[in-house]
N, C-alpha and C positions, 0 to 999 in steps of 0.2 A: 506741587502747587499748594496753595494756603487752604487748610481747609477755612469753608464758609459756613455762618450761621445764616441760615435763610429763616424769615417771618412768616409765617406762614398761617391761611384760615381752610380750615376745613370742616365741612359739620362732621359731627361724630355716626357716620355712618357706619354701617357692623364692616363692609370692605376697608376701611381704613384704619380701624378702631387700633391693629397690629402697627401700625406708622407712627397712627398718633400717640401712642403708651411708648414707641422706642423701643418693642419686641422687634420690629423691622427696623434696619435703620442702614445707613451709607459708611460709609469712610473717607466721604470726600467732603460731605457734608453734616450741618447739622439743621432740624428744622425746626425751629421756637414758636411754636403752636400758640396764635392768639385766639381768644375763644370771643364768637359774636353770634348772642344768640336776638332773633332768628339768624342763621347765616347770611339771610341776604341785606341785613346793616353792613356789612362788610363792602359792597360791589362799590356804592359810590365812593368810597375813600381811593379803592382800587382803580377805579375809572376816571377819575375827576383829580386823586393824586400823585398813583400808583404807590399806595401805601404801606403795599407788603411787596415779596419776592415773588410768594405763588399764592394761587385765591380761587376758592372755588366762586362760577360765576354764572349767572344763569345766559343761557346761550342765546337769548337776544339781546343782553343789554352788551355780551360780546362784539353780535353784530353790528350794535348801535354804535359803538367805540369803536369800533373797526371802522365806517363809514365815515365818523369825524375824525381818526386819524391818531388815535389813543395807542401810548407807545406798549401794547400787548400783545403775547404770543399766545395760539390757544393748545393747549395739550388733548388729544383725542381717548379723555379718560372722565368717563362719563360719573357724577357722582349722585344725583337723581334723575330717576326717568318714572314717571307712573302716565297711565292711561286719566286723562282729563275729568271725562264726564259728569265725576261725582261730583267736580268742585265749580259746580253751577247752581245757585237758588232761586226761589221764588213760594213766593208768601200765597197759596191757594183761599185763605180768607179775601184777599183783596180782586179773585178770578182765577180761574185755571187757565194755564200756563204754558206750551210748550216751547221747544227751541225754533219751531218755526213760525213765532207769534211774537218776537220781540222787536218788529220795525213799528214807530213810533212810539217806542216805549221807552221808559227811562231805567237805564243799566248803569249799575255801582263795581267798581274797581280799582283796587288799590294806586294800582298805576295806570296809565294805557298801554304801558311798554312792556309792562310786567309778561314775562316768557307765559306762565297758565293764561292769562288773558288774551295773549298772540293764537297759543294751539287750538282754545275753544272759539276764538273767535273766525278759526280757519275752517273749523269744524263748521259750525253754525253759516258761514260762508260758502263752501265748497261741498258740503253733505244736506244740506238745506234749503239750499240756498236765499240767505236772508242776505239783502241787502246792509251792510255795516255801517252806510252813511244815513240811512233811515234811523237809525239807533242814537238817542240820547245817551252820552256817556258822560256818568258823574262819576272825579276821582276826588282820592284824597292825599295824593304822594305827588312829591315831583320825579320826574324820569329821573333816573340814575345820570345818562349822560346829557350835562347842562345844556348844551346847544340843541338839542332837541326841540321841539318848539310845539309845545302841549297846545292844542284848542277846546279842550273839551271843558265842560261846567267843574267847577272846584265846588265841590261841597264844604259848608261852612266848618271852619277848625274845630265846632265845639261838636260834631256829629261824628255819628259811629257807624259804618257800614252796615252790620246787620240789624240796630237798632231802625234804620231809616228803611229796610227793607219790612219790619217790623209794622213800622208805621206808616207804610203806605206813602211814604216819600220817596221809596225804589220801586221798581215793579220784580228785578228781579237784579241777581250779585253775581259774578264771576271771580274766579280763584279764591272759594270761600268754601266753609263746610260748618255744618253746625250741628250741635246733638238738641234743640229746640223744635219741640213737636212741631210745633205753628208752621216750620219751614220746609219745604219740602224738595229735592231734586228737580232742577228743571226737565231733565231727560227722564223721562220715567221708570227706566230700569238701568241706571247707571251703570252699572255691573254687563247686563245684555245689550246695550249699546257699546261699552268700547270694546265687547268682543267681536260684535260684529264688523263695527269699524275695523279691527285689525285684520281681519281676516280678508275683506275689502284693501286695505295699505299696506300689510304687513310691514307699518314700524311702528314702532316704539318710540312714544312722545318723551325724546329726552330734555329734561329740564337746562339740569345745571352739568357742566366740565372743568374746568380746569383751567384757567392761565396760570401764565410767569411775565414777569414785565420782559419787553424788548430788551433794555438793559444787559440781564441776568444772560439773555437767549443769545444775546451777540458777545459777551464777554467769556461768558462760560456755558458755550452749548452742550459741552457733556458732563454739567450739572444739571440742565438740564434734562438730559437724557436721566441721566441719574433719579433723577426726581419722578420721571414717568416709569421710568421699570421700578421702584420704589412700591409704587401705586399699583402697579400692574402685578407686581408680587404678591402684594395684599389681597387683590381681586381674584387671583389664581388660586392661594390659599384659602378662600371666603368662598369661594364657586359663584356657583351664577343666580343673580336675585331674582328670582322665580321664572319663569317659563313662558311665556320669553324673558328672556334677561333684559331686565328694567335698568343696566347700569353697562351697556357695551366699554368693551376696551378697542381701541383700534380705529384705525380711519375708516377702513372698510365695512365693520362693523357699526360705527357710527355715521355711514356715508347715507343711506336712504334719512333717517331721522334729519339730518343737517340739509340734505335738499327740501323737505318737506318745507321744514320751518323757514328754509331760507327763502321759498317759494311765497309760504304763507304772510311774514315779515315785509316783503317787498308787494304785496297784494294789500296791504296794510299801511303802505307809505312810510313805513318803520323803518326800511333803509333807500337807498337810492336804484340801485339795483343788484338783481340777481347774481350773487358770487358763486362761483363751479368751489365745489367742495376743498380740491387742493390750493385755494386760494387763503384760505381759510390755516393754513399749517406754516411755517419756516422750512429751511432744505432741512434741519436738524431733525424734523418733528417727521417729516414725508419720509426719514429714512428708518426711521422706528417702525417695529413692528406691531 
């Protein structure tokens, strides 16, 4: 068969870093690594063009595409996953703050769709329980997938997220971090809250995976395959990103993570409804280990 150049975005994560240099590599393929920093300027080209072969992506705007019918498959090869907590602010000069104090307040976020704003927003929801439609939410991004249908307040094009949290025009920011004394953690000991959370869910808030267009998966599904043991060789050889492993490989392994958020996402109106995890794969993907 031809061998194939596939397009390929990945961040440079240390798991992958042996793919992306071409010290790991295929003989059926090859992969031409285009570099999009932050990685996630990559998703809407990928969702709205399907602009590469394979893309890493964060796992709701997955879902989101998947909902409207976007020709993607997803690979169960996790490329970030961290515990949330940290990446919530709030400006203690304008009030003290906590996660169970943000209904009629006004909250800044890059997107509404954005996958860290789905997890802390599940959090804050289900651990909190703060009602999310009491919540002002200002962004400043459109959703990745177009048909999605934003309601929330657009903050003016000439403003800055943490400047406006700054200035007392947010009360408080989600999927943000800052090294700016003025700001402070909304949870107050970020570190001892998502321990305890884990040890209450035991999963691991995985961000971002992996697709390949439907294309690629129906024409050549054991390039595909190719592509995930690739990935999975590199993650074998890298070990595991800390303890718990922040970067599962595998269905099973990423199966409680992908229920949680899928739970959370659809609690969020983010999708339509609740997908069972193997919904989520092609037969290609379900036969991989």
């Amino acid at each position: 068969m031809e061998r194939l150049k596939l397009k390929a975005v990945l961040g440079s994560h240390p798991h992958v870093l042996a793919v992306k240099s071409g010290a790991l590599h295929s003989d059926r393929f090859d992969l031409d690594f285009i570099e999009y920093t932050p990685t996630n300027t990559a998703f809407k080209p990928m969702v709205r063009e399907q602009a590469f072969d394979v893309c890493e992506m964060a796992i709701v705007t997955y879902l989101m595409a998947r909902a409207h019918g976007k020709p993607l498959v997803l690979l169960p090869a996790a490329m970030l996953g961290r515990f949330q907590h940290a990446y919530a602010l709030c400006n203690p000069e304008r009030g003290t703050l906590g996660p169970g104090d943000l209904e009629g307040k006004r909250v800044g976020i890059r997107s509404f769709t954005t996958t860290t704003g789905a997890w802390i927003r599940g959090i804050l929801a289900n651990d909190y329980g703060v009602n999310l439609e009491k919540i002002k939410w200002v962004t400043f991004e459109d959703p990745h997938v177009a048909e999605y249908v934003d309601t929330t307040e657009r903050a003016p094009r000439d403003k800055k997220i943490l400047q406006m949290l700054l200035d007392g025009e947010l009360d408080a920011v989600l999927g943000e971090t800052s090294d700016n004394p003025k700001l402070k953690p909304l949870f107050h000991d970020p570190a001892a809250e998502a321990a305890k959370w884990y040890e209450r869910r035991g999963v691991v808030p995985v961000n971002h995976l992996v697709v390949v267009t439907a294309q690629l998966a129906k024409s050549r599904p054991d390039v595909v395959a190719g592509v995930y043991d690739l990935l999975k060789r590199n993650k074998v050889q890298t070990g595991p990103a800390g303890a718990p492993d922040l970067v599962p490989f595998g269905i099973e392994a990423n199966r409680k993570p992908l229920e949680l958020i899928i739970d959370y996402a659809f609690q969020q109106a983010l999708i339509p409804r609740r997908y069972a995890v193997e919904e989520l794969f092609d037969e290609t993907i379900r036969g991989l280990n």
